[in-house]
C-alpha positions as CSV (number, residue, x, y, z in Angstrom):
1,X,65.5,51.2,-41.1
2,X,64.8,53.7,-38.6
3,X,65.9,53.6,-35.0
4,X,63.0,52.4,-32.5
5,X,60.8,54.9,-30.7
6,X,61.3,55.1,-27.1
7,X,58.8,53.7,-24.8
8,X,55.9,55.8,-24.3
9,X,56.1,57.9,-21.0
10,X,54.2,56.8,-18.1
11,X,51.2,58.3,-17.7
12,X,51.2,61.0,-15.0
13,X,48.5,61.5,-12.4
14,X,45.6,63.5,-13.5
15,X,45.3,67.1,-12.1
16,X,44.6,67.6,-8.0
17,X,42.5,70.3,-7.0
18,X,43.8,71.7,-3.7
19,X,41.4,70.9,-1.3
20,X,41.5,70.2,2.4
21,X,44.2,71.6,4.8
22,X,47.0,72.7,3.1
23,X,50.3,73.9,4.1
24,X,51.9,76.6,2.1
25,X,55.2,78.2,2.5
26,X,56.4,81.5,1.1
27,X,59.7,81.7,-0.4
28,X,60.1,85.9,-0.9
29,X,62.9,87.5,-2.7
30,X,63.4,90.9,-2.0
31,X,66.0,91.5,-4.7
32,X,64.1,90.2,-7.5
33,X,62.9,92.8,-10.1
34,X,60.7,95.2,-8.5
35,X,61.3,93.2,-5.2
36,X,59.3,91.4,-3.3
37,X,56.8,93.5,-1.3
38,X,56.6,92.3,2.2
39,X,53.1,94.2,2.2
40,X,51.9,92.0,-0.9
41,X,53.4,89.3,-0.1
42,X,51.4,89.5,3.4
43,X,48.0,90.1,1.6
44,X,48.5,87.0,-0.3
45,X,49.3,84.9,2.8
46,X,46.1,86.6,4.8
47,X,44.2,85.3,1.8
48,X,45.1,82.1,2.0
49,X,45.0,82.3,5.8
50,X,41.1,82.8,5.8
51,X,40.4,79.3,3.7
52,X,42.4,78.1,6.5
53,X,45.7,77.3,5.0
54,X,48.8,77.0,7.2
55,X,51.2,79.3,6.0
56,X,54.6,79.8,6.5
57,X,56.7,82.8,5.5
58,X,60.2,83.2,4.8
59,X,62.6,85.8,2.9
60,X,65.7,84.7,1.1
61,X,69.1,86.6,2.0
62,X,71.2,85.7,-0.8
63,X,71.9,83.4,-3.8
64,X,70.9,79.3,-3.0
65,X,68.4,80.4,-0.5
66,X,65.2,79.5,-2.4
67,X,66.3,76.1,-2.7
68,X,67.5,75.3,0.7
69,X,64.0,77.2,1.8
70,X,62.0,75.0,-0.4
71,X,64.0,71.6,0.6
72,X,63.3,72.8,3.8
73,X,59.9,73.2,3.1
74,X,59.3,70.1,1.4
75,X,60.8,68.4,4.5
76,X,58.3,69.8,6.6
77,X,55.5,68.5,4.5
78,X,54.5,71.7,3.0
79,X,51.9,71.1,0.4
80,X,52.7,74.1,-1.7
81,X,55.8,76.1,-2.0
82,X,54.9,79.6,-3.5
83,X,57.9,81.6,-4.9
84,X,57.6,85.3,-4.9
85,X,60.1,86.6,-6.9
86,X,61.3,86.4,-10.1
87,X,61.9,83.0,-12.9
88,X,65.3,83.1,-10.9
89,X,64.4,82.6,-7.6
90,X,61.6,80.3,-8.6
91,X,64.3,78.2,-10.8
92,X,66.3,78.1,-7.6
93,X,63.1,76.8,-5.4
94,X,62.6,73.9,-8.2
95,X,65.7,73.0,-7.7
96,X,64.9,72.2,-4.3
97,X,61.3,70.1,-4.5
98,X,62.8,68.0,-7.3
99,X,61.4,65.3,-6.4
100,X,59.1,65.8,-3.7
101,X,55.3,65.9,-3.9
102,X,55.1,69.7,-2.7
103,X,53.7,71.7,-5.2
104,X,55.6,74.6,-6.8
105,X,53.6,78.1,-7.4
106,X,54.6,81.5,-8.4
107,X,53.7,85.0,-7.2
108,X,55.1,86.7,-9.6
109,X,57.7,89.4,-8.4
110,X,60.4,89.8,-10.5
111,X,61.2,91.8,-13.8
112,X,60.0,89.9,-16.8
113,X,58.4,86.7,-14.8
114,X,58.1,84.8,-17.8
115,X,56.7,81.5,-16.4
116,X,54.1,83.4,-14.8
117,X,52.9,84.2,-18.0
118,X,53.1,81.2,-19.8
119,X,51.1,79.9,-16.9
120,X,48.6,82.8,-17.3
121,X,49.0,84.2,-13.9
122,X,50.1,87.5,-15.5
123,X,50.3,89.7,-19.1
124,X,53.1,89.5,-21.2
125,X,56.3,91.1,-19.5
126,X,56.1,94.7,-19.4
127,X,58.0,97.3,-17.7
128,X,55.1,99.5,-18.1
129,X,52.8,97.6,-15.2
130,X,53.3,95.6,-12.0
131,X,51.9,91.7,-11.7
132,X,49.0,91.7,-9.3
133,X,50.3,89.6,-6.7
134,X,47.2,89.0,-5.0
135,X,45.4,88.2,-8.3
136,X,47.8,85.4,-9.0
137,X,47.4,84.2,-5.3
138,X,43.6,84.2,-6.0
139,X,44.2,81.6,-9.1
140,X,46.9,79.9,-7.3
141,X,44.1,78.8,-4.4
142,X,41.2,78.0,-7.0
143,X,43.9,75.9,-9.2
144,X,44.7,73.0,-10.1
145,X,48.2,71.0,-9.4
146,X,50.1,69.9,-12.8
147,X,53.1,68.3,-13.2
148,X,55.8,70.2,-15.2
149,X,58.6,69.2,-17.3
150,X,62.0,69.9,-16.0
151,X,64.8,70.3,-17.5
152,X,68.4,69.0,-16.5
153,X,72.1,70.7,-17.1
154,X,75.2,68.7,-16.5
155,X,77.7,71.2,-16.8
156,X,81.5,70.3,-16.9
157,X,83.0,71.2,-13.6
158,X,79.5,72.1,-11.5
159,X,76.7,70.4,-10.4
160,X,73.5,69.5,-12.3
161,X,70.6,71.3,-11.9
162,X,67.5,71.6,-12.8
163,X,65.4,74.3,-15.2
164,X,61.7,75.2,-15.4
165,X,61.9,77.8,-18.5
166,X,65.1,77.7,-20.5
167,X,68.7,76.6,-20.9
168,X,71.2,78.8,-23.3
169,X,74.9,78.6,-23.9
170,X,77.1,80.7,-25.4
171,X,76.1,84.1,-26.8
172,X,72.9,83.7,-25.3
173,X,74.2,82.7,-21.9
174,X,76.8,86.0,-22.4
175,X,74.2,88.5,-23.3
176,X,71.5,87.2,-20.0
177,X,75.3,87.4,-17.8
178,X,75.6,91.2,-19.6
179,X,72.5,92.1,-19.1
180,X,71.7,91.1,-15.6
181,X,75.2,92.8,-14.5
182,X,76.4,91.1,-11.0
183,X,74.7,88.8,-9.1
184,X,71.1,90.6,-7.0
185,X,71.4,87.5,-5.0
């Protein structure tokens, strides 16, 4: 006999345009990738600015920032939390709106931003070109607002957390560690 199927899931809200005054905040890392350009990052908020959103910009300093920044945001009532930066710093921001009804977006900054492509905001990861940060703030404002699947880790000795992409252990865990050398944030 085979072991019962769990309950069906509960059926999520359909998809919300983002309409009406909205309140965005910008969570920048300037370490991530090809960094952060304060000058992009500024276009992207002056765009949004002239359909009359609120926003609200802040830079991150070092590692745990983007989720205190987006708890804080989410606090505030922000509507939308966009991450520029890379699938690090927006895993960190996730971290911090789990749970909240702030939406999560992505101006993608970093080096391979690999949910920004799954999402379609950018090409597949290149070295060769930058993302077009103002193109994927042009999308983000005539989107839509889905819920996501997250992840959870519950690592001996730490804290859970959260992930948007991926979770790897052992030799692929020691060759991302390798690769990404110490610590940008």
């Amino acid at each position: 006999m085979s072991p019962p199927l769990p309950a069906a899931a509960p059926a999520l809200e359909p998809p919300r345009p983002l309409d009406g005054p909205i309140s965005a905040w910008v969570i920048a890392n300037p370490s991530a990738g090809r960094g952060a350009r304060r000058a992009a990052i500024d276009a992207a908020a002056d765009a949004w600015s002239r359909r009359g959103w609120t926003v609200t910009r802040r830079w991150t300093a070092g590692g745990g920032d983007a989720t205190a920044l987006a708890r804080a945001a989410a606090a505030a009532g922000a509507d939308v939390v966009a991450v520029a930066g890379g699938d690090g710093t927006v895993n960190e921001a996730a971290n911090g709106l789990v749970g909240s009804r702030a939406a999560l977006a992505v101006l993608p900054s970093g080096t391979a931003n690999v949910l920004a492509a799954q999402l379609g905001l950018v090409g597949w990861p290149s070295p060769m070109r930058s993302p077009d940060v103002s193109a994927a703030a042009e999308a983000l404002a005539n989107g839509r607002v889905n819920r996501i699947d997250l992840g959870l880790a519950r690592p001996t000795g730490a804290a859970p957390r959260h992930f948007v992409l991926w979770a790897g252990v052992g030799i692929d865990a020691e060759v991302v560690r390798r690769v990404e050398g110490p610590s940008r944030h």
